[in-house]
Short mmCIF file of the C-alpha atoms (twelve columns), coordinates in Angstrom:
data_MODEL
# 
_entry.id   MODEL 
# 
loop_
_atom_site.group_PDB 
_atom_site.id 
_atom_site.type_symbol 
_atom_site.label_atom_id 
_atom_site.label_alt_id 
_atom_site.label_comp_id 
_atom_site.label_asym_id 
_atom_site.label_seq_id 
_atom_site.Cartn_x 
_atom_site.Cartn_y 
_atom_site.Cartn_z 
_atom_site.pdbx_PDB_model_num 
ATOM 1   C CA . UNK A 1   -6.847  -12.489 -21.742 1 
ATOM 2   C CA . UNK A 2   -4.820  -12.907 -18.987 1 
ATOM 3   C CA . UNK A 3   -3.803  -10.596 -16.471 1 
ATOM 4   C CA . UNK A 4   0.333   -11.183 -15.479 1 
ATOM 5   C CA . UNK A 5   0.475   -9.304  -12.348 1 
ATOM 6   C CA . UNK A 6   0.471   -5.712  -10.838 1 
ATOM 7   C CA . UNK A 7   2.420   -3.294  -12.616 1 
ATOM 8   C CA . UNK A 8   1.924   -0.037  -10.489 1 
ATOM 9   C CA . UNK A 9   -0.788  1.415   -7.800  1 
ATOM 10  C CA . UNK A 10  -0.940  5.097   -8.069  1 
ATOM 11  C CA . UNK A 11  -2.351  7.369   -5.398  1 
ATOM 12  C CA . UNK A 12  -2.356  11.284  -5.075  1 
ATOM 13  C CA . UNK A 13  0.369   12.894  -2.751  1 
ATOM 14  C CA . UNK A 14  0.630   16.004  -1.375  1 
ATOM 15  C CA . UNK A 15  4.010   16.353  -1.826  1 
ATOM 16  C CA . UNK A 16  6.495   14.201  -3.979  1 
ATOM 17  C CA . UNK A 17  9.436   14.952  -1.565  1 
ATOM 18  C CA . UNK A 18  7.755   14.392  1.831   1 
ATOM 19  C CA . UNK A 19  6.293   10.990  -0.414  1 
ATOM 20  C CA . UNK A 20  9.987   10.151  -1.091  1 
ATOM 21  C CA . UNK A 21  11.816  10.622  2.048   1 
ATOM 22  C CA . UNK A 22  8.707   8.079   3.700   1 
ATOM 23  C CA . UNK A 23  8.966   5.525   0.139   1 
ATOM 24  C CA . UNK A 24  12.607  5.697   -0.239  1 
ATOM 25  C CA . UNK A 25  14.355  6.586   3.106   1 
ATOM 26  C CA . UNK A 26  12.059  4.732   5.350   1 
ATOM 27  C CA . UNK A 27  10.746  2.003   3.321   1 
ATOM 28  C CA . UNK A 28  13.454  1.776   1.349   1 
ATOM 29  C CA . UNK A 29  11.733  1.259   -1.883  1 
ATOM 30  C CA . UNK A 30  13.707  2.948   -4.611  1 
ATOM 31  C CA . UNK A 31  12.533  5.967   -6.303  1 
ATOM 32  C CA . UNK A 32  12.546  4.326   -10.386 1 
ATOM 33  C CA . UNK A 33  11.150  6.882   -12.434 1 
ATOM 34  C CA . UNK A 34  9.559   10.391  -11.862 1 
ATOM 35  C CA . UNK A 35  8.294   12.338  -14.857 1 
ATOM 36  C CA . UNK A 36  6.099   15.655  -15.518 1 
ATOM 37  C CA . UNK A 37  2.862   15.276  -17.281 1 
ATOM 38  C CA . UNK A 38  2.650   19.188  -18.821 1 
ATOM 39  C CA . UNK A 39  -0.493  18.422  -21.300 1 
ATOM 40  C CA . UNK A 40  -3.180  15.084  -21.396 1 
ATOM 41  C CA . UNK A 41  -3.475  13.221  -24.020 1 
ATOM 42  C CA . UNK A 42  -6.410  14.805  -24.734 1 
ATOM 43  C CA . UNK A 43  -4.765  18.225  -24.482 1 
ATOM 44  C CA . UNK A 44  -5.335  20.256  -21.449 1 
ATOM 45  C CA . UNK A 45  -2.439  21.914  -19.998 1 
ATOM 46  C CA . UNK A 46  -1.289  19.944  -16.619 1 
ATOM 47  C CA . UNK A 47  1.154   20.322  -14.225 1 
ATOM 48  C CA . UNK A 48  1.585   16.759  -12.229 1 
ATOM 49  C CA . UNK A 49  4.486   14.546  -11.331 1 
ATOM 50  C CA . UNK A 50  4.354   10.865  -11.633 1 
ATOM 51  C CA . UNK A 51  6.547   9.235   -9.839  1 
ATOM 52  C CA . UNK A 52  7.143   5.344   -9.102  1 
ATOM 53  C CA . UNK A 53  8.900   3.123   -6.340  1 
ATOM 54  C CA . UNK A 54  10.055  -0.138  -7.061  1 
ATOM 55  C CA . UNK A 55  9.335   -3.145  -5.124  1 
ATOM 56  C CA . UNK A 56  11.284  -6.539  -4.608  1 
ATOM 57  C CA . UNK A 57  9.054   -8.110  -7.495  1 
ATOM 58  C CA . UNK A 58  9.017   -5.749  -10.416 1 
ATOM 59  C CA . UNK A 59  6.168   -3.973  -9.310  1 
ATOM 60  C CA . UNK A 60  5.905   0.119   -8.302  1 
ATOM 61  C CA . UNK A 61  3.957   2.132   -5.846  1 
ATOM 62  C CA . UNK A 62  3.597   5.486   -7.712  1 
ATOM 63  C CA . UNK A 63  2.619   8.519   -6.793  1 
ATOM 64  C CA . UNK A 64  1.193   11.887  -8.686  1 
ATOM 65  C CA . UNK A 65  1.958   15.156  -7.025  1 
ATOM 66  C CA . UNK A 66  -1.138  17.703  -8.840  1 
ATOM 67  C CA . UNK A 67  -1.162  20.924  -7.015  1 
ATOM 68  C CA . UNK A 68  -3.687  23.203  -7.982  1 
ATOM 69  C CA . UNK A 69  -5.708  20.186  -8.443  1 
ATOM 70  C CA . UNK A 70  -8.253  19.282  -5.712  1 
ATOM 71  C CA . UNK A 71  -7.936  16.291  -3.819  1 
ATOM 72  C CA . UNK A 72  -9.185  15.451  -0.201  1 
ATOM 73  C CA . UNK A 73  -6.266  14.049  1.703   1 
ATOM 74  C CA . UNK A 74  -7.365  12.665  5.193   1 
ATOM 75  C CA . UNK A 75  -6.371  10.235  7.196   1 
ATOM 76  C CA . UNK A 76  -7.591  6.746   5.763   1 
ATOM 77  C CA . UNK A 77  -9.115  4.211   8.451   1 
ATOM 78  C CA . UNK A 78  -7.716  0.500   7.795   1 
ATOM 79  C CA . UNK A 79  -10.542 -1.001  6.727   1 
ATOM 80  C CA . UNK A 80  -11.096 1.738   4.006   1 
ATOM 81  C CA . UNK A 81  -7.744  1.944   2.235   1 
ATOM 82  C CA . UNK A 82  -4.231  0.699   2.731   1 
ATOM 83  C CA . UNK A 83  -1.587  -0.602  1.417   1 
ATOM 84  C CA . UNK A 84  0.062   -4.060  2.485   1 
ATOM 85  C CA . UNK A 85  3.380   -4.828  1.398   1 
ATOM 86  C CA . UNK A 86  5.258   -8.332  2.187   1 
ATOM 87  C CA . UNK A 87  8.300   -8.579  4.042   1 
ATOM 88  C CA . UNK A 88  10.157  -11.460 6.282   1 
ATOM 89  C CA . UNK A 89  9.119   -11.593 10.091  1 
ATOM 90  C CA . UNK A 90  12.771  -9.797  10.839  1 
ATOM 91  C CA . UNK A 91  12.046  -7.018  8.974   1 
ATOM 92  C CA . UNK A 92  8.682   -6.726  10.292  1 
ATOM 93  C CA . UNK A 93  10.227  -6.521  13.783  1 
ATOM 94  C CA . UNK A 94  12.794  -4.363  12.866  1 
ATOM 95  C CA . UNK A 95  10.333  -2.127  10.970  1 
ATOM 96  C CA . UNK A 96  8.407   -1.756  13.598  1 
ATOM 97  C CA . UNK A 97  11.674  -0.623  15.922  1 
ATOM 98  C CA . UNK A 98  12.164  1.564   13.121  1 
ATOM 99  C CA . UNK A 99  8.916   3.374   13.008  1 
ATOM 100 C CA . UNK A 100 8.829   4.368   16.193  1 
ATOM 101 C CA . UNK A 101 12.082  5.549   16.848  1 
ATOM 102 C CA . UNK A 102 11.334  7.833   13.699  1 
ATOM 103 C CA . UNK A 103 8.413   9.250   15.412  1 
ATOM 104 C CA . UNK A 104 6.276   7.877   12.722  1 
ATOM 105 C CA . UNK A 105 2.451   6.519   13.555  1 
ATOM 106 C CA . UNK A 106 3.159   2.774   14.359  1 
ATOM 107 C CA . UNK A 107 0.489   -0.012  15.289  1 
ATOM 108 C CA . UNK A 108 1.110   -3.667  15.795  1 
ATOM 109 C CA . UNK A 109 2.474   -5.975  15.530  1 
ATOM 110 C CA . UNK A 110 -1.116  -7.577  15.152  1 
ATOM 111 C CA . UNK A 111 -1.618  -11.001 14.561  1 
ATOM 112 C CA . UNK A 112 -3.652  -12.063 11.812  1 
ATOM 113 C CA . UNK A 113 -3.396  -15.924 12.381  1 
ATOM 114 C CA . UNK A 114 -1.847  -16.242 9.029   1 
ATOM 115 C CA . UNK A 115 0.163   -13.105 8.809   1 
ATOM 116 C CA . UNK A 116 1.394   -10.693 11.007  1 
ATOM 117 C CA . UNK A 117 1.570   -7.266  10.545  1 
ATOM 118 C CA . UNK A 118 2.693   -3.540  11.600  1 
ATOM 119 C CA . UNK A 119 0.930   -0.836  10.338  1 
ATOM 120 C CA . UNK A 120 2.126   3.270   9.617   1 
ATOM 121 C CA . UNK A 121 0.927   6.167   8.686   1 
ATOM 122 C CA . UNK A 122 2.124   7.446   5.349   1 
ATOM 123 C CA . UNK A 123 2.930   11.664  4.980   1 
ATOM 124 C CA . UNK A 124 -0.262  11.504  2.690   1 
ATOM 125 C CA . UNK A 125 -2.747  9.466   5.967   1 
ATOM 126 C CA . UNK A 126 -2.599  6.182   3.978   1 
ATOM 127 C CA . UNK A 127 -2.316  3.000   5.908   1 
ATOM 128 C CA . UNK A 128 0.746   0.756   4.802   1 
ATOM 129 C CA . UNK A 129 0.447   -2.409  6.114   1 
ATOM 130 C CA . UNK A 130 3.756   -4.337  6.329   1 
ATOM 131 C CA . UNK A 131 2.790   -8.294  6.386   1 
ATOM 132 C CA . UNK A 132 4.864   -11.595 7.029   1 
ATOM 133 C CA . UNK A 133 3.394   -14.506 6.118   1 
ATOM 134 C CA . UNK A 134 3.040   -17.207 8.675   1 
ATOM 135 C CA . UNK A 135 2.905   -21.189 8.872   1 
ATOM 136 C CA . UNK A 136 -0.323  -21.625 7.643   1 
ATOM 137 C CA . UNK A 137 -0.359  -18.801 5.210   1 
ATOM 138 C CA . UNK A 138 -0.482  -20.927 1.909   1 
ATOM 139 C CA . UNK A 139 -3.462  -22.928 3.447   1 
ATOM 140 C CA . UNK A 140 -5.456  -20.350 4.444   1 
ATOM 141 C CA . UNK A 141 -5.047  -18.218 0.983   1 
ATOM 142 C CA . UNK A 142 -5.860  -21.496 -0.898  1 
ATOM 143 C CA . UNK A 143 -8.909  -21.008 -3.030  1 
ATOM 144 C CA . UNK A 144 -9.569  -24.885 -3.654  1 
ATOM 145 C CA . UNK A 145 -10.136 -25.371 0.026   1 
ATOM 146 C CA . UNK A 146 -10.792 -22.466 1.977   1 
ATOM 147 C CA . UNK A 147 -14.403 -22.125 1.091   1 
ATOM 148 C CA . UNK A 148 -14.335 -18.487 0.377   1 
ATOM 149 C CA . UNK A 149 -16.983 -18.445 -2.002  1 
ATOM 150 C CA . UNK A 150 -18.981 -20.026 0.786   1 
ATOM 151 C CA . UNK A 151 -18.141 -17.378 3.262   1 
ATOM 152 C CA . UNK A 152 -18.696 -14.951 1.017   1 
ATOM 153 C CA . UNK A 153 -22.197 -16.421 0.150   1 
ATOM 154 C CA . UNK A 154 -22.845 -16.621 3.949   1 
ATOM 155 C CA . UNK A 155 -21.775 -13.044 4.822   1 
ATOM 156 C CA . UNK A 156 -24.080 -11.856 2.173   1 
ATOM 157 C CA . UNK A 157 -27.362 -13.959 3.545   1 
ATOM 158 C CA . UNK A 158 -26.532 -12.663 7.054   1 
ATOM 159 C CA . UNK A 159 -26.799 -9.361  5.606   1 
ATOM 160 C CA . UNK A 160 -30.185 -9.445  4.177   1 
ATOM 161 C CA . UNK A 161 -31.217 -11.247 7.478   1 
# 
C-alpha cells in the first residue's frame, strides 16, 4: 500500500459562512464543494454540511457545520493543533499586512531557522500557520541525514530520566 498524499483535513466549524468568508475571502482558498449529509450511512437522521477548500496542490481543508451536535470549540494553543499551510516569503509578508489590517489575531513573523511563519486565529480558535520555506529547508527536512530518529530516541531517554 502506498499512501499518495493528503486528500482533505476536516475539522468542525461553528458556522460554514463565518468558515468561508476567513477560507475563501481571506485566505483565498476556494470554496470546491459543500454538500448536506441528511442521514449516515448507517441511517440516523443528520443535519451537517461538508464543505471543502481547495489548495494550490489538489488538496482541501474541509469543514462540517453540525448544529445541534455538541462540539467544544475553544481557542487551540499552537502546540496543540494548527494548521500550516505553505506559501512564498511575499505572501507571507503580505499576509501578515493583511491580517492585521483585517483586525484578525496575527503573530509573527517567527523565525523557525528553516521556515518562517505568521500565525492567525481562525473564526472557529484554530491556529493556521502560514510557512515559507527557507535556504536550508530541504536539508533540515531530510530524513537520510537529519538524525531524527536519533532525536527522537534522545527526547524519549531524557524523559524517563
Amino acid at each position: 500500500m502506498t499512501i499518495r498524499g493528503l486528500h482533505h483535513n476536516a475539522y468542525r466549524c461553528r458556522d460554514s459562512e463565518e468558515t468561508r468568508k476567513f477560507y475563501e475571502d481571506f485566505l483565498g482558498l476556494p470554496l470546491a464543494e459543500a454538500f448536506e449529509i441528511k442521514q449516515t450511512k448507517t441511517g440516523r437522521d443528520a443535519s451537517v454540511l461538508h464543505s471543502f477548500y481547495e489548495m494550490g496542490d489538489g488538496s482541501y481543508l474541509a469543514f462540517f457545520e453540525a448544529p445541534g451536535q455538541p462540539f467544544e470549540f475553544k481557542e487551540q494553543h499552537d502546540f496543540d493543533l494548527h494548521i500550516a499551510l505553505e506559501v512564498d516569503e511575499a505572501t507571507l509578508t503580505a499576509m501578515r499586512a493583511k491580517g492585521k489590517a483585517a483586525g484578525i489575531h496575527t503573530r509573527g513573523i517567527t523565525d523557525h531557522g528553516f521556515l518562517h511563519s505568521v500565525y492567525f486565529r481562525d473564526p472557529n480558535g484554530y491556529v493556521i500557520e502560514l510557512t515559507a520555506k527557507m535556504p536550508g529547508h530541504d536539508s533540515a527536512m531530510d530524513r537520510t541525514t537529519n538524525n531524527a530518529r536519533g532525536k527522537l530516541d534522545q527526547w524519549q531517554a531524557a524523559k524517563r530520566a
